[in-house]
Each structure stands twice: as structure tokens, then as C-alpha cells.
PAZADO-998467 format. One line per 10 residues: number of its first residue (from 1); for each residue x, y, z of C-alpha. Coordinates in steps of 0.2 Angstrom, whole numbers, plus 2048, in hexadecimal, padded with zeros to 3 digits. Example, Ala and Ser with C-alpha at 12.3 -4.5 7.8 and 13.67 -1.06 7.14 Angstrom:
BEGIN
1> 83E/7EA/827 ~ 844/7FB/824
***
This chain:
BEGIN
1> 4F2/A6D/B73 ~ 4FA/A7A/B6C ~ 4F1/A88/B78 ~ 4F5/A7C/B86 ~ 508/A7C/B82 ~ 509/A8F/B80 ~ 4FE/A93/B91 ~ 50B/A86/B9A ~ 519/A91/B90 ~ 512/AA1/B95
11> 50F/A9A/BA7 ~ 522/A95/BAA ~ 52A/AA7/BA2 ~ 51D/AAF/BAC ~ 525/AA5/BBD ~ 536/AA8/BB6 ~ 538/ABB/BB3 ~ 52C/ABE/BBF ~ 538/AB5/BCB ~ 547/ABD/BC6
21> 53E/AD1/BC6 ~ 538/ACE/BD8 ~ 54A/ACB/BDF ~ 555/AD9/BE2 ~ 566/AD6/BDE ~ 572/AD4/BEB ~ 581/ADC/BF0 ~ 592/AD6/BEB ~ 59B/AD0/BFF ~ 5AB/ADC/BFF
31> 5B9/ACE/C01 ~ 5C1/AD6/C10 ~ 5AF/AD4/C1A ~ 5AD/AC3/C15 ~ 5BE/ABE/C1C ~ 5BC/AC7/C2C ~ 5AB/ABF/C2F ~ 5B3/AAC/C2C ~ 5C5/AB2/C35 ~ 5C5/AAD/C47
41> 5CE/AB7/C55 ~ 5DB/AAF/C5C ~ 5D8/AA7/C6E ~ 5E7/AB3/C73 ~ 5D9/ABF/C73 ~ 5D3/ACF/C7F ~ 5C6/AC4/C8C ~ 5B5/AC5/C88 ~ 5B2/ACB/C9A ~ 5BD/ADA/C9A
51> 5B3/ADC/CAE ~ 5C6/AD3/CB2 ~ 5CF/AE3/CAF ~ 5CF/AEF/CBF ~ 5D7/B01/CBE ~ 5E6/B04/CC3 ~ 5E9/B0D/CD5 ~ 5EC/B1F/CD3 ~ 5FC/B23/CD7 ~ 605/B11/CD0
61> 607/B18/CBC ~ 619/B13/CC1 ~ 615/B02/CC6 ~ 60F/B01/CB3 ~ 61C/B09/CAC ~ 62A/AFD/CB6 ~ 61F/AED/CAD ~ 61D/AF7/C9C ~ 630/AFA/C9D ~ 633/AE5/CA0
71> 626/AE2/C94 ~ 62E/AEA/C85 ~ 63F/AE4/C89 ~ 63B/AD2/C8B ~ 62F/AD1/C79 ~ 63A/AE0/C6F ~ 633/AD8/C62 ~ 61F/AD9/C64 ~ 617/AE4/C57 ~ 606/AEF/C56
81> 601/AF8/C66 ~ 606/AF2/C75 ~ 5F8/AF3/C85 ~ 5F6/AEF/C96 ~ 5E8/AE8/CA0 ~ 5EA/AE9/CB2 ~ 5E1/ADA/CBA ~ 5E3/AE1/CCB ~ 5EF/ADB/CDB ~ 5F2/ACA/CE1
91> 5FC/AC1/CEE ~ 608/AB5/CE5 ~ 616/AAA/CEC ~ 627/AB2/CE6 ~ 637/AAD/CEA ~ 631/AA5/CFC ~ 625/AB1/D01 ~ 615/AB7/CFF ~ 617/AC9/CF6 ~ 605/AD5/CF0
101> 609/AD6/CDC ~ 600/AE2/CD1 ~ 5FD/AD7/CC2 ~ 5FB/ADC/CAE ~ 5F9/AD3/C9D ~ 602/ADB/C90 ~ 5FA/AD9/C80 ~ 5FC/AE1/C6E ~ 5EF/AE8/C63 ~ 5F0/AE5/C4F
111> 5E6/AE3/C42 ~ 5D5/AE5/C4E ~ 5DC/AD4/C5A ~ 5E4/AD6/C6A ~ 5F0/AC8/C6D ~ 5F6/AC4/C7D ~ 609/AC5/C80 ~ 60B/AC2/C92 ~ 605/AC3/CA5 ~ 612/ACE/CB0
121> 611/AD0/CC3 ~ 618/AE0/CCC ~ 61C/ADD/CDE ~ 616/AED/CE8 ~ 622/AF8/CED ~ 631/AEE/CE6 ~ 63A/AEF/CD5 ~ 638/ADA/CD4 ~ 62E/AD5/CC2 ~ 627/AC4/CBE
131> 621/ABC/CAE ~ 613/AAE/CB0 ~ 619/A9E/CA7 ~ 609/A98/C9E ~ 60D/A88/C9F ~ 612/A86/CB3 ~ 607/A95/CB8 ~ 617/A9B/CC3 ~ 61F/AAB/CC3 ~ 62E/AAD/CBD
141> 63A/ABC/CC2 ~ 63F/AC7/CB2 ~ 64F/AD0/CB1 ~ 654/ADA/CA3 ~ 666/AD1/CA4 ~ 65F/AC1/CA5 ~ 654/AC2/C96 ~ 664/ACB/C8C ~ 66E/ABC/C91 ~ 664/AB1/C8B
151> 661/AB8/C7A ~ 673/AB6/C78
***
């Protein structure tokens, strides 16, 4: 009996350190990269198919700069970098008639997630603005003294 109890003894600390020597220790996870992993980006994100974004017509850098002027005007207040995406040129129903828009979505860029600030339309070969309202899908004409007038 008592060579039966030490085999089983001899057995089981056998299977236990020769369990524990066979398993490498693992790495502690950094903190940072287990919060990353379980953080979601926001739905304000950068499309998945960034095929959506054209390049912009050489020669219209001033079309960009009219909306990046707008842009920074009407949301002073955005932070981290500030991009554009130019989606390309559509025909929109402005103020009565049918005008060719270049359109843009403005985004910002911090802490590795672009959030989307807004969608901006740029009539071709006129200094007219609009701002797509998110929740109507219209286009709104922006003026700098209207958005400072209403801030007030």
C-alpha cells in the first residue's frame, strides 16, 4: 500500500512540474494594446471603401482652398488635423436650379481616428458654398456672416 501511494504521489508531481516546465511563460499585454484592441472606431470614421474618393481636377486647388476656408470658419473649434476628401462632382438642386458642385468631406485626424465633420459642396465656377444637413440630406448655403450671426 505504501509503494502504491508513493508511485501515485510520484505520478501526480511528475504531471504537475512536468506541466508547468513545458509552458513558456507568457508575456505581460502592454495596457495601451489591450485597450486599443477592445476600443472601437467611431462610425464618424474614414469609409472602408476609400475607391469613393477621386482626385481632384488639376487646376481646381482653388476650389479646395474656397471649401477649406468655409470649413475652418464654420467648425473654429475642431481639433487635430483637418483633411479633405474630394468625392468628385455632382449635379445638386441649389437655390432653384440645377448647378455641377464639386463635393468634399472634411474630416479631422487625431489620436489614429478620422472623424467626419461635414460634407461641403462647391458650385463650379461660382463662390456659392453649401453644407449637407445630415438629417434632411439638403444643401444648405454657408456664409461666413450667417454662421457669425448666429454664433452671437
Amino acid at each position: 500500500m505504501k509503494i502504491r501511494v508513493s508511485v501515485i504521489a510520484v505520478c501526480l508531481a511528475a504531471v504537475m512540474f512536468g506541466g508547468c516546465a513545458s509552458k513558456p511563460a507568457e508575456k505581460p499585454e502592454k495596457i495601451s494594446e489591450t485597450a486599443a484592441a477592445e476600443t472601437e472606431a467611431p462610425e464618424e470614421s474614414l469609409p472602408e471603401d476609400k475607391d469613393s474618393f477621386v482626385k481632384l481636377p488639376k487646376g481646381e486647388e482653388d476650389q479646395l482652398e474656397a471649401v477649406s476656408e468655409a470649413a475652418h470658419s464654420a467648425f473654429p473649434d475642431v481639433k487635430g488635423k483637418k483633411m479633405f476628401a474630394f468625392k468628385g462632382t455632382e449635379q445638386l438642386e441649389l437655390d432653384g436650379a440645377e448647378q455641377d458642385c464639386y463635393i468634399f468631406d472634411y474630416y479631422s485626424y487625431k489620436s489614429k481616428i478620422y472623424t467626419k465633420i461635414a460634407t461641403l459642396a462647391k458650385s463650379v465656377g461660382e463662390e456659392s458654398i453649401y453644407m449637407l444637413d445630415e438629417t434632411t440630406g439638403e444643401y444648405l448655403p454657408y456664409t461666413a456672416s450667417t454662421d457669425a450671426a448666429a454664433d452671437q
